[in-house]
N, C-alpha and C positions, 0 to 999 in steps of 0.2 A: 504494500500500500504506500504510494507516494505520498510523502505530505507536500503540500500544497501554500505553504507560507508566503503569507503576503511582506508585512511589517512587524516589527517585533508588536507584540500584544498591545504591550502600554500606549504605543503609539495610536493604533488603531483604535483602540478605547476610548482612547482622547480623544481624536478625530468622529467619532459615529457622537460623539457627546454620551457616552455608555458612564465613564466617571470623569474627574476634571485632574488638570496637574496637580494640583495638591495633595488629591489620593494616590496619585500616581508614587508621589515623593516619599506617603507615609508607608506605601509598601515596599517599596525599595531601604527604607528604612529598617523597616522588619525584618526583608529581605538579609541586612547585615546580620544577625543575628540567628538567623535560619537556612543556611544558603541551600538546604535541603530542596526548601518551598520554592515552588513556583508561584511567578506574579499574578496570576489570575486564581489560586487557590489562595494567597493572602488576603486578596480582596475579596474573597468569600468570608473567609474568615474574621477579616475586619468588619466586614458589613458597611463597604463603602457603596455597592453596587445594586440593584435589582439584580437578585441569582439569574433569573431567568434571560434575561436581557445580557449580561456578562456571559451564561453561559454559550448561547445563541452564537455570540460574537468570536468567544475562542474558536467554537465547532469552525465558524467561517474562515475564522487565520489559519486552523491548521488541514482544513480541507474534506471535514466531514462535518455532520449534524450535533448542536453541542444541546445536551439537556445538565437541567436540575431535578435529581431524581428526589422525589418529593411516594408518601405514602401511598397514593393513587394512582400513581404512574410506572408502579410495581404490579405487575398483573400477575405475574407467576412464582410459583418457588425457586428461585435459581440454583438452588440446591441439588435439584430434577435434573437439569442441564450441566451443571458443572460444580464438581467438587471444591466445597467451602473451603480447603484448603490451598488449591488453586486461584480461585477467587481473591485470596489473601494472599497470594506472593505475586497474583501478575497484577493488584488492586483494579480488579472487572467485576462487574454485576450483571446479569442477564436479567432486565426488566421487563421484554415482552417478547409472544410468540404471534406471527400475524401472515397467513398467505404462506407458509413453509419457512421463514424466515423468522428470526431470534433476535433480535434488538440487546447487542451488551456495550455497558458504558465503560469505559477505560479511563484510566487518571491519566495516563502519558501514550497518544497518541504518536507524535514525532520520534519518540528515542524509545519503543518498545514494539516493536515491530517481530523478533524474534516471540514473543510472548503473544501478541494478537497471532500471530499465523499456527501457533502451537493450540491456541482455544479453537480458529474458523477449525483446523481438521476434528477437533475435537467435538463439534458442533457438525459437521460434515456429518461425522460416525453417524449421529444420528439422527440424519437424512435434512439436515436445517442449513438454511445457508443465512451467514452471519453478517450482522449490517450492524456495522460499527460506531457508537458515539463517544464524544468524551465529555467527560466532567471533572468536576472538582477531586482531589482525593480525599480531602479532609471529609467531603457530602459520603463518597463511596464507604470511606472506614465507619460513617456512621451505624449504617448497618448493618454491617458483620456481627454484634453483639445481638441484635435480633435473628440474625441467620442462624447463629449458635443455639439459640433457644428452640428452634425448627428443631436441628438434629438434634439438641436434646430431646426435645419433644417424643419425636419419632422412638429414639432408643431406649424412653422411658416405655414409651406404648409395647414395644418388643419386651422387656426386662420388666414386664409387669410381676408382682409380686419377690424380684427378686431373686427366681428360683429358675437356676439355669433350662431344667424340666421345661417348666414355661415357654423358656427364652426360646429354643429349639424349635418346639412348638410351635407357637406364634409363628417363628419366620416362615416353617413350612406352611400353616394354616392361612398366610397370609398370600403366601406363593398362589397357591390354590384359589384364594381368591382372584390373586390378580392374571389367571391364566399363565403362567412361568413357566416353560420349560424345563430352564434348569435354575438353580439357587447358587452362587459363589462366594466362599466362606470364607475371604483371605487375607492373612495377617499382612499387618504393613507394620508401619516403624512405632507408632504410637499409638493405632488401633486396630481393629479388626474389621475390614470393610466387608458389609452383606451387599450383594448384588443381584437382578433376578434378568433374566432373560426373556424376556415378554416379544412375541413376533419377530424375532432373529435379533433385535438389539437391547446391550445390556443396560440398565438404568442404576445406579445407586440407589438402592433402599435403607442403609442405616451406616452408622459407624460405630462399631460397641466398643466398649474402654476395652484397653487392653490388659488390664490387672484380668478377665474375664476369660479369655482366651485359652488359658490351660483346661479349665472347665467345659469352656465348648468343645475343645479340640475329645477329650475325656468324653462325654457325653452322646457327641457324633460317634466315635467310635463302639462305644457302649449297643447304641441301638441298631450300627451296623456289622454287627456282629466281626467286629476288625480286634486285631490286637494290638493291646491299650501298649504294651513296651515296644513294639515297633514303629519305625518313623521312617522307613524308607517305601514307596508306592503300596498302596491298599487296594484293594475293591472288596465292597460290602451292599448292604442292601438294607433297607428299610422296610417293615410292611405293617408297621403300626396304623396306618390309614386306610380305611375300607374300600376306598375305589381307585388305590392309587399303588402300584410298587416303586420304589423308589432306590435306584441304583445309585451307591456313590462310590468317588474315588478321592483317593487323599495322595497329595504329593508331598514331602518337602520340598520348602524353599526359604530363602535366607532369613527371613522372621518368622518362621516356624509351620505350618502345615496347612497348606491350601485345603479343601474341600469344596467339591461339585456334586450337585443333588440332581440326578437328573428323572424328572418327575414324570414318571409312566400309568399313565390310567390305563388301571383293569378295563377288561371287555367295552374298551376305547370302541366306539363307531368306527367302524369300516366306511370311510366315505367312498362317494361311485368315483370312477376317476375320471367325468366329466363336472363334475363337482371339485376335483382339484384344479380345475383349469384345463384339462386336456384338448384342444382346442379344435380337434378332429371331428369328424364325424363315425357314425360305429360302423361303419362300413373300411373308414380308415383304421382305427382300431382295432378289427377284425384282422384287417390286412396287414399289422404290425406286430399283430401277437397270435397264439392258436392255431402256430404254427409244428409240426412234428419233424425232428429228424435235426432242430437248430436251434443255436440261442439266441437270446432276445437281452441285449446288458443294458441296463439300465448308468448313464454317467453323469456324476456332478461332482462338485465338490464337498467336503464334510458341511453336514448342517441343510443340503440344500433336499430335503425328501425325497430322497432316492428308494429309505423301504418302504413309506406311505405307498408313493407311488406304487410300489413290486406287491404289497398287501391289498394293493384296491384290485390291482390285475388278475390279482389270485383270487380274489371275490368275484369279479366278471366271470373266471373260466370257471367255479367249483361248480362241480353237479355229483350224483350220486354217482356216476358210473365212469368218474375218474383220477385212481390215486393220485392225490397232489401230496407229495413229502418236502418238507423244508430242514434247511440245516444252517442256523442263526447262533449269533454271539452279540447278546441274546435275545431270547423270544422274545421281544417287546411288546406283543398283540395276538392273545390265543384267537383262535380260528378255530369255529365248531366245526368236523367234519376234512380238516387237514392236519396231517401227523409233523409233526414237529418237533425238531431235534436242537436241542440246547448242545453246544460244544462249551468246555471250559479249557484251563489254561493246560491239560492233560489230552485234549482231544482236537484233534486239527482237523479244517475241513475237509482236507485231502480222506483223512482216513475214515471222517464219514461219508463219505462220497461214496469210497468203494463201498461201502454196505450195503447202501440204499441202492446201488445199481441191483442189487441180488432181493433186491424187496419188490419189487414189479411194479416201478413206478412209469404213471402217467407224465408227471409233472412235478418238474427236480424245481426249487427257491433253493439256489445255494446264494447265504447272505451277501457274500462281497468275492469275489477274485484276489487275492493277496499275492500270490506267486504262481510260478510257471507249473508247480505241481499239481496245483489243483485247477489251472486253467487247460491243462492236457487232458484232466478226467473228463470236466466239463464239455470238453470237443468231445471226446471219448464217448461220455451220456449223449451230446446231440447228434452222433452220429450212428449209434445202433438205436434211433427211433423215438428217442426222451425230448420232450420239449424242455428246458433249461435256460431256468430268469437269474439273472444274478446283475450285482452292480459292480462300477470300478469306478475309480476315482479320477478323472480325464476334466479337462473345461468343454469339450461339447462332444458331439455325437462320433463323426468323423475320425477325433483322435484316438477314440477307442481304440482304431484299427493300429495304429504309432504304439500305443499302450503293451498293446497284445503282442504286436513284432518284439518292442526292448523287453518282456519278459519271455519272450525264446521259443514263443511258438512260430510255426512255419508258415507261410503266405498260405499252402495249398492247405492246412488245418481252418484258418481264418476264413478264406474264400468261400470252402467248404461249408462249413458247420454257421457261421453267424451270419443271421437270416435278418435283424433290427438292432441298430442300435437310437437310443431315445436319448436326449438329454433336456435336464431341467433346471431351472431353479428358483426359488421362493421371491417373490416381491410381496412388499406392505401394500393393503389395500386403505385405499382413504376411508376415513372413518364416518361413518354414513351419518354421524350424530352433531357433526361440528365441520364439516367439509364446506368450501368455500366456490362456489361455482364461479366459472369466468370463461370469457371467449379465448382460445391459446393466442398467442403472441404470434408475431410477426416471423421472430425468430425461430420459433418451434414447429411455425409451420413449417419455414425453411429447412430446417433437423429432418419433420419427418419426409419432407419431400426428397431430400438425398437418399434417406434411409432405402423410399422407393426405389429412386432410379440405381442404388447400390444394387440392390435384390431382386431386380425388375419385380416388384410388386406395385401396387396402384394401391393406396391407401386416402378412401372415401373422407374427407375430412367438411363435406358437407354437410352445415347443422351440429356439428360437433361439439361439445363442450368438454373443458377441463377443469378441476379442481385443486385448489391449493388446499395442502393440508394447515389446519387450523389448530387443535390442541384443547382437550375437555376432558375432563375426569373419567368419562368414560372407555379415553385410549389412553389415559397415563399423560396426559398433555403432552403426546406425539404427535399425534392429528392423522396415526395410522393405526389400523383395528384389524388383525386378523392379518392371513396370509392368502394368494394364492400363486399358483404355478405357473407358468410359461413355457414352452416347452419346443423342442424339435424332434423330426424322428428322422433317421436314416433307414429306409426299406434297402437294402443290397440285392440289387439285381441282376443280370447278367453283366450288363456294362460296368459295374463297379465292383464285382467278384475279377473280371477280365482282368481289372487295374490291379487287382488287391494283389493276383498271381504273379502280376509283370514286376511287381515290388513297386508301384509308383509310391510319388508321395502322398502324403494327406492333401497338400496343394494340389497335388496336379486330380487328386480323387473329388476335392470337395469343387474345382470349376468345371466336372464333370456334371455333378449332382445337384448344384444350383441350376444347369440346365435343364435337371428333372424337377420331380415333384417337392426336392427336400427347399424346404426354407428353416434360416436358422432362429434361434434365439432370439434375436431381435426383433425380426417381423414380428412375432407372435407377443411379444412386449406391444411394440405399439400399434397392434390392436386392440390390448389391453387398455392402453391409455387413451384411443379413440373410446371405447365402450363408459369410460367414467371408471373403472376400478381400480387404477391406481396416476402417477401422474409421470414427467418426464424425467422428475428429478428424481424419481426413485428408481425408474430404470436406469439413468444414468448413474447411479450410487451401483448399483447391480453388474451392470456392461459397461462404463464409461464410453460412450455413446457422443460426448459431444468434441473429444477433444481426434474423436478419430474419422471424421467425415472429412 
């Protein structure tokens, strides 16, 4: 951010008629004595000036919008957005959230630049683009005293009755309320930060003293049936809660012992997978999965539902008259009517692979692809007549086939045997409760209109409308609610089995396949964004979309 200096302050003060020489003189006076303060945070301090009108005028000399941040002009908890800690060494406030954007005021705009670009990514994370003021510091330090009563507030609410029991509790109980995936229990230098995972981004929810911390660490492990004298990697489990199993894992690290809760509802709903976003028709559908003799991989990244996905699939194909066997680490979603195999740290998929081929299965879920051994059975199952879903970890559909080559299978295994590969991944949908309607811009037109002519696709943007996300209690003052999918599919047909054998690249495979029916990731985003379910900025958080046209 450039600043934008006109005149030194005092002068331009003077000149708007904002204060006169004489104040000028008594802060410069002061100035000797403080040389810490800056001349326009004295004159706050003096009370030589209307805040408001002073503050106005610095915003103007150093090249942004200047506020006095006053009670009512605090809309949100900035606590939510950025740790009160931070808040306190870069002296920033985030006082409002409006259209997807976050409004925070800074004490030193011109010489704190490393510190503003370290909050905008911080605020990026989660999905907010940050529109910068400055004020006073002496205004900004005023509230930090009231910030600290927030998080006390909060950690009292958690530490109800004092009794770690509770404490525990609570956070899971509250998890639960707030939809969380996972819970992150991690020591830092002088507390222990709770964090929950709500719709793929993490929020701070407390910071517990840390005289507290052996006790939680104690506790966690207690009800995760973990051992209390060891400190190097755990995994345990929780199932104290009636509709929920609850996996965790414990690391060390230099302030003592992370913990991750990751929160699994029992006999979770099987959603249809046209209800995850799938964006096909079931005729396409058909024609990418229920297939015999191949496999079908499912690829994303960690985080982005890849088993949802593989589970909603497996609910499409069950019927009574075909064994579907799966083999997961681990079962996260029973399935009535599909046999399922838990492996642990004594049982590799490869080896139950081999078993289940001697079970006379229809239909193999093996959970992930990890190595070349069990990516061999895999071909192996889809080539004496097993249909075989499984996922790997690739950024889209195509590179599956690159994945499969560096773990050491053959072109003619590849070519042969894998029949679809799909890739996906989660975007926030705006939140239907507090969402902000508006005609798209100028510019986003322009975004999607490249987007087209990239993918030769033609995207309808007649009558269109988009939303900026807003921020309500009921999304966590995100202004995003829930999740859905986006997705591409790779079908392998003749012409890109041809390729796969010749060893071409995934470049020279995928300008192949844009000439067929595949379109990738992106088209299928903004049609999402055309429909109203989520907006540009969150697919560009997702795909970084704008800096690559």
């Amino acid at each position: 951010m450039e600043s934008k200096r006109k005149q030194p302050l005092g002068i331009e003060l003077v000149k708007r008629g904002v204060v006169d020489g004489d104040a000028i003189e008594r802060a410069l006076q002061y100035q000797m004595d403080n040389p810490n303060k800056r001349i326009g945070d004295i004159l706050y301090i003096l009370k030589e000036a209307d805040p408001n009108k002073l503050a106005e005028t610095m915003g103007d000399v150093v090249g942004v919008k200047g506020i006095y941040l006053t009670e009512d002009k605090i809309n949100i908890d900035p606590t939510e957005y950025v740790p009160l800690d931070i808040m306190k060494n870069y002296k920033a406030i985030p006082f409002d959230v409006n259209s997807g954007k976050i409004k925070i005021a800074f004490a030193d705009i011109a010489n704190n630049k490393e510190n503003i670009k370290n909050i905008k990514m911080l605020v990026l994370n989660k999905g907010l683009v940050m529109e910068p003021y400055v004020a006073f510091e002496t205004n900004i330090d005023e509230y930090f005293g009231k910030f600290e009563e927030k998080v006390t507030e909060k950690r009292e609410n958690l530490e109800e009755n004092g009794s770690i029991t509770d404490l525990i509790d609570n956070i899971i109980k509250l998890a639960i309320e707030k939809r969380a995936s996972d819970i992150h229990i991690e020591p830092q230098v002088d507390s222990v930060r709770v964090r929950f995972r709500i719709d793929g981004e993490l929020f701070i929810m407390a910071n517990l003293g840390k005289d507290k911390q052996a006790q939680i660490i104690g506790r966690l492990k207690a009800i995760s049936n973990m051992h209390q004298e060891k400190q190097e990697s755990q995994d345990g489990r929780i199932l104290l809660y009636k509709d929920y199993n609850i996996r965790v894992s414990s690391q060390k690290n230099i302030f003592g012992e992370k913990f991750v809760l990751r929160m699994l509802k029992k006999n979770e709903y099987i959603r249809n997978i046209f209800e995850l976003g799938f964006p096909y028709e079931e005729k396409d559908l058909n024609k990418a999965i229920n297939k015999k003799n191949s496999l079908t991989i499912m690829a994303a990244p960690t985080g982005e539902g890849k088993t949802t996905t593989l589970y909603s699939i497996l609910d499409y194909l069950k019927s009574d008259d075909i064994n579907i066997t799966t083999i997961e680490d681990p079962v996260e979603i029973r399935m009535p009517g599909v046999n399922q195999i838990e492996v642990d740290k004594n049982t590799r998929f490869a080896d139950s692979l081999r078993t289940i081929l001697r079970q006379d299965p229809d239909v193999i879920l093996v959970g992930e692809i990890r190595d070349k051994e069990t990516a061999e059975i895999a071909v192996q199952a889809g080539q004496t007549g097993h249909y075989v879903l499984s996922t790997i970890h690739t950024i889209d559909a195509i590179e599956v086939i690159t994945r499969l080559r560096k773990m050491g299978l053959a072109d003619y295994d590849i070519a042969s045997t894998v029949g679809t590969t799909i890739s996906q991944r989660l975007l926030r949908k705006i939140c239907p409760h507090c969402r902000r309607e508006r005609e798209f811009s100028e510019y986003e037109k322009e975004v999607i209109k490249k987007i087209g002519e990239k993918y030769n696709t033609e995207f309808n943007l007649s009558g269109a409308k988009t939303y900026d996300a807003v921020g309500c209690d009921k999304c966590n003052n995100s202004g995003y609610y829930q999740r859905t999918g986006i997705f591409e599919v790779l079908n392998i047909d003749e012409d890109i089995r041809a390729l796969i054998m010749e060893g071409k690249s995934s470049i020279e495979i995928r300008k192949v396949a844009l000439g067929k029916e595949y379109k990738p990731l992106i088209v299928d985003g903004v049609n999402k964004v055309i429909k109203g379910e989520t907006n540009l900025n969150e697919l560009n958080k997702k795909l970084i979309i704008f800096n690559n046209l």
